[in-house]
C-alpha positions in Angstrom: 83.3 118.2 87.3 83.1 119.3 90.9 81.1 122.4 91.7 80.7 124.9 94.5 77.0 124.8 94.2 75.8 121.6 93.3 72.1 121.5 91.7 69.6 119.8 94.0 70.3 116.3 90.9 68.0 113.7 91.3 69.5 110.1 89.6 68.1 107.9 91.8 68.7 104.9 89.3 72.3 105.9 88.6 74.8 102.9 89.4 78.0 104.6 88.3 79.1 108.3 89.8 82.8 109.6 88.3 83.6 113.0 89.9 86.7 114.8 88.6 88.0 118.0 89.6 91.2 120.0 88.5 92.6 121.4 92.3 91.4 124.7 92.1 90.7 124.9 96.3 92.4 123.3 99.1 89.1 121.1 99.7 85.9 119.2 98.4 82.6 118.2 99.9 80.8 114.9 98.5 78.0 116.1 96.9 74.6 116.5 99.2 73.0 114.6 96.5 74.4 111.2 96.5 73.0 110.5 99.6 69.6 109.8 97.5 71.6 107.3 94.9 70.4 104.3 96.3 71.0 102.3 93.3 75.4 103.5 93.3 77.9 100.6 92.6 80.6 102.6 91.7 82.2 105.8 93.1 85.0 107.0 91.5 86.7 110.9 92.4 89.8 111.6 90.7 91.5 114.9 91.4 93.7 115.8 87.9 95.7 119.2 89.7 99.1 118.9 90.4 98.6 119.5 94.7 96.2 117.4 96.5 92.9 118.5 98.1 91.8 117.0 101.1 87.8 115.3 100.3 85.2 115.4 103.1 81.6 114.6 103.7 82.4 110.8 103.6 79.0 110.8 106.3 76.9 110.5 103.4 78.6 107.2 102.1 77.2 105.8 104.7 73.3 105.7 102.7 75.0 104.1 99.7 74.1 100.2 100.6 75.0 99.1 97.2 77.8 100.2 96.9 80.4 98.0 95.8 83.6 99.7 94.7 85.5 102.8 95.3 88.3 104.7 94.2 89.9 107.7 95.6 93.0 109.2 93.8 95.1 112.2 94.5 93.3 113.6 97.4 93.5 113.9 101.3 91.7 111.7 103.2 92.4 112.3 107.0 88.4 112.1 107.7 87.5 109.3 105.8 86.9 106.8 108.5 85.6 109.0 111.3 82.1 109.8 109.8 81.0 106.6 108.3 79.7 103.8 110.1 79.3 100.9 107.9 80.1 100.7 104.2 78.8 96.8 104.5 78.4 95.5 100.8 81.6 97.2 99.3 84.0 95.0 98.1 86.6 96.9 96.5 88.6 100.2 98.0 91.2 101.8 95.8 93.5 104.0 96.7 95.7 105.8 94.5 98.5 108.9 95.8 95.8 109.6 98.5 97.5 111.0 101.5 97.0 110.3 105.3 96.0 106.8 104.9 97.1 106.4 108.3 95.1 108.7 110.3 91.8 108.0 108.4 91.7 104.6 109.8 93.3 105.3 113.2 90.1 108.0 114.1 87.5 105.5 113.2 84.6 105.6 115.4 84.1 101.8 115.0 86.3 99.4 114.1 87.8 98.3 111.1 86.0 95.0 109.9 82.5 96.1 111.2 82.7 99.3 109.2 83.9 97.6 106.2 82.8 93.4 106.8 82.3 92.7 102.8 85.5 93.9 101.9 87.7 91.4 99.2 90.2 94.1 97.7 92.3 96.5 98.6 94.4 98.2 95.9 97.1 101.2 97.7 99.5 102.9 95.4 101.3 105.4 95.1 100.6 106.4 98.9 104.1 108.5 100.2 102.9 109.3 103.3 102.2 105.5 104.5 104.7 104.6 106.7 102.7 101.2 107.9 99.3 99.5 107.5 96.3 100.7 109.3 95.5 99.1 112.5 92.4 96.5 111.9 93.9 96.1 108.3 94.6 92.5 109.1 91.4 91.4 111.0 89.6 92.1 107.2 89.2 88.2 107.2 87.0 87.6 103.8 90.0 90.0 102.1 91.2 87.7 99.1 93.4 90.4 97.3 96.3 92.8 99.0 97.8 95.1 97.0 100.9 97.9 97.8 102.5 99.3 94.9 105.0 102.5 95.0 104.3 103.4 98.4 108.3 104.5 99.0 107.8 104.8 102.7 106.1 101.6 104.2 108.9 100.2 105.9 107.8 97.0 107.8 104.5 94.7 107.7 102.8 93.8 110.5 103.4 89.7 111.8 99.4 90.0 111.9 99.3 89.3 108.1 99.2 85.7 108.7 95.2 86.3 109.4 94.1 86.9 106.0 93.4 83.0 105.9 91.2 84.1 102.7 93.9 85.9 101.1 94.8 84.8 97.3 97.3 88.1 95.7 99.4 89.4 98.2 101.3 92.5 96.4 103.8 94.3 97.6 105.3 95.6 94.6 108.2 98.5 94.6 108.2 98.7 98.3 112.1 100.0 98.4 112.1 100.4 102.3 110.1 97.1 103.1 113.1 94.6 104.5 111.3 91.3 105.2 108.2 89.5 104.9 106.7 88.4 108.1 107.2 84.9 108.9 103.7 84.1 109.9 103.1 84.9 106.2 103.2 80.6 106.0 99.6 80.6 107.3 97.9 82.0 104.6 97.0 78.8 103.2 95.3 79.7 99.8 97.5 82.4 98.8 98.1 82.0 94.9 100.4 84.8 93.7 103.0 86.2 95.9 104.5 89.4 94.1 107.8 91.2 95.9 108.7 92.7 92.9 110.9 95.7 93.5 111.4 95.3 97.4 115.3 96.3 97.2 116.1 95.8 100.6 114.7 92.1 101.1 117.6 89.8 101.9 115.9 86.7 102.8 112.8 84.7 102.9 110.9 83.5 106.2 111.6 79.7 106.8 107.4 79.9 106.8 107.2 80.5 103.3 106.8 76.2 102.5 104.1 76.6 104.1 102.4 78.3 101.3 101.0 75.0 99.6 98.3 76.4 97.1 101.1 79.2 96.1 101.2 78.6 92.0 103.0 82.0 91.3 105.9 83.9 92.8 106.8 87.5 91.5 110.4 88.7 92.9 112.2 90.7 89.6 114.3 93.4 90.9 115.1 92.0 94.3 118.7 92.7 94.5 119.2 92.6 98.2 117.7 88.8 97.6 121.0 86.3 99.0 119.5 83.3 99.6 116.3 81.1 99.5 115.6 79.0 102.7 115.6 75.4 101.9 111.8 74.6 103.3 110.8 76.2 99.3 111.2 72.3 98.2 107.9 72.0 99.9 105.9 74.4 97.7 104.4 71.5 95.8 102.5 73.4 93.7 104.3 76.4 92.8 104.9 76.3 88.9 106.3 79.7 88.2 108.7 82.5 89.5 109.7 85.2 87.5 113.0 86.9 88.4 116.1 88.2 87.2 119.0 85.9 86.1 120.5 86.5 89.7 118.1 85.5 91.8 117.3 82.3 89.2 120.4 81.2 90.2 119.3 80.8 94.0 116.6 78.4 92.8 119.1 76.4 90.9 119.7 73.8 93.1 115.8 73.7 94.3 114.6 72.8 90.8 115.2 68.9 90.7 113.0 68.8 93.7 110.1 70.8 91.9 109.5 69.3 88.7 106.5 71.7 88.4 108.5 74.7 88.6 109.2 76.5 85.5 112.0 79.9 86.3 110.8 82.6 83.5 113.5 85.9 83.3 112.0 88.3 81.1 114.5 90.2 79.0 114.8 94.0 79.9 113.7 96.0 77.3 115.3 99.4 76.6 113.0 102.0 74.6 115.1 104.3 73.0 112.2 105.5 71.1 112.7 109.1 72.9 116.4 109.9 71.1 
């Protein structure tokens, strides 16, 4: 658990730090000594209150050169980005109901792919208070995995997308307010699995989207804005599943002669009534 006076810990050969606290104050330093856990892989701070507590003293993270994954849930993070200059072998950031996302990364003091050049994964959920994707979000060229989940309020994506040329998951699952995927989506040549599940207020795909030619799985259940596919999807040659609703199978009816690998799964809905 957090403390208000840490003891002076030495674990220099610890590779895995969990701190949980239960919001008791409106803030939280980092502990002073992690800065001398050379060895860390892991950082993981999870805040179980009910409010959120904003978490400082990111400075320190910046000593931590083997570190590899992090995950931040249920705290503030406006400083996050301003105090560390390079976090260069971490690969995985996840963040989970963290609030101001947005100005973390916008008062950086360097910009985003130097601070963060190893980065493959970037997991956001459950953010309310994201309204669009950091700046420098899309110039992360060695990410391979995007993914937004439940964050109510991201409204658009940038048309700077199409630079993840490593990209391989793009999520953007339960996005309600999210409208259209940009069309320069089509040059992210070894995307794999597309997921849109949720995104209420799509209507259409980009023409681009043919262009996906190593895309093997497409994710859109719950798309009920969804009126039409555009007819350049004939050209995703190796696409061989999509998993939707009975609706929008129906748009991909007269597509499937043209797609013999295609197989159209709709899962049944399953009600639990186990709670009457």
């Amino acid at each position: 658990m957090f403390s208000s006076s840490w003891p002076n810990m030495q674990i220099p050969e610890a590779k895995v730090l969990i701190l949980n606290f239960n919001h008791t104050q409106n803030k939280y330093e980092l502990p002073e000594f992690m800065k001398r856990m050379y060895k860390l892989k892991v950082l993981i701070v999870t805040n179980y209150g009910f409010c959120i507590s904003e978490l400082t003293n990111f400075s320190l993270l910046g000593s931590l050169c083997n570190l590899k994954r992090m995950r931040l849930e249920k705290v503030s993070i406006p400083t996050l980005c301003n105090t560390i200059t390079e976090l260069k072998n971490l690969e995985k950031l996840s963040l989970v109901m963290c609030h101001k996302i947005g100005q973390a990364f916008a008062s950086r003091t360097t910009q985003i792919p130097e601070m963060l050049p190893n980065l493959r994964e970037i997991d956001i959920e459950y953010c309310n208070d994201l309204v669009e994707l950091p700046d420098g979000f899309c110039d992360l060229v060695r990410l391979d995995k995007l993914s937004i989940t439940n964050c109510h309020k991201l409204s658009a994506l940038p048309e700077e997308i199409g630079k993840l040329l490593n990209l391989e998951v793009f999520r953007i699952h339960a996005c309600t307010r999210v409208s259209k995927l940009p069309d320069s989506i089509g040059s992210l040549q070894k995307l794999n699995v597309l997921d849109i599940t949720g995104c209420l207020r799509i209507r259409n795909m980009p023409k681009r989207i043919g262009e996906l030619k190593s895309l093997r799985e497409f994710q859109m259940r719950k798309c009920r804005g969804l009126r039409e596919l555009p007819s350049s999807v004939t050209d995703l040659v190796e696409l061989e599943r999509v998993i939707c609703d009975e609706e929008t199978a129906q748009l991909w009816d007269c597509f499937m002669h043209l797609l013999p690998n295609l197989t159209l799964s709709v899962p049944e809905e399953v009600i639990n009534l186990n709670w009457l």
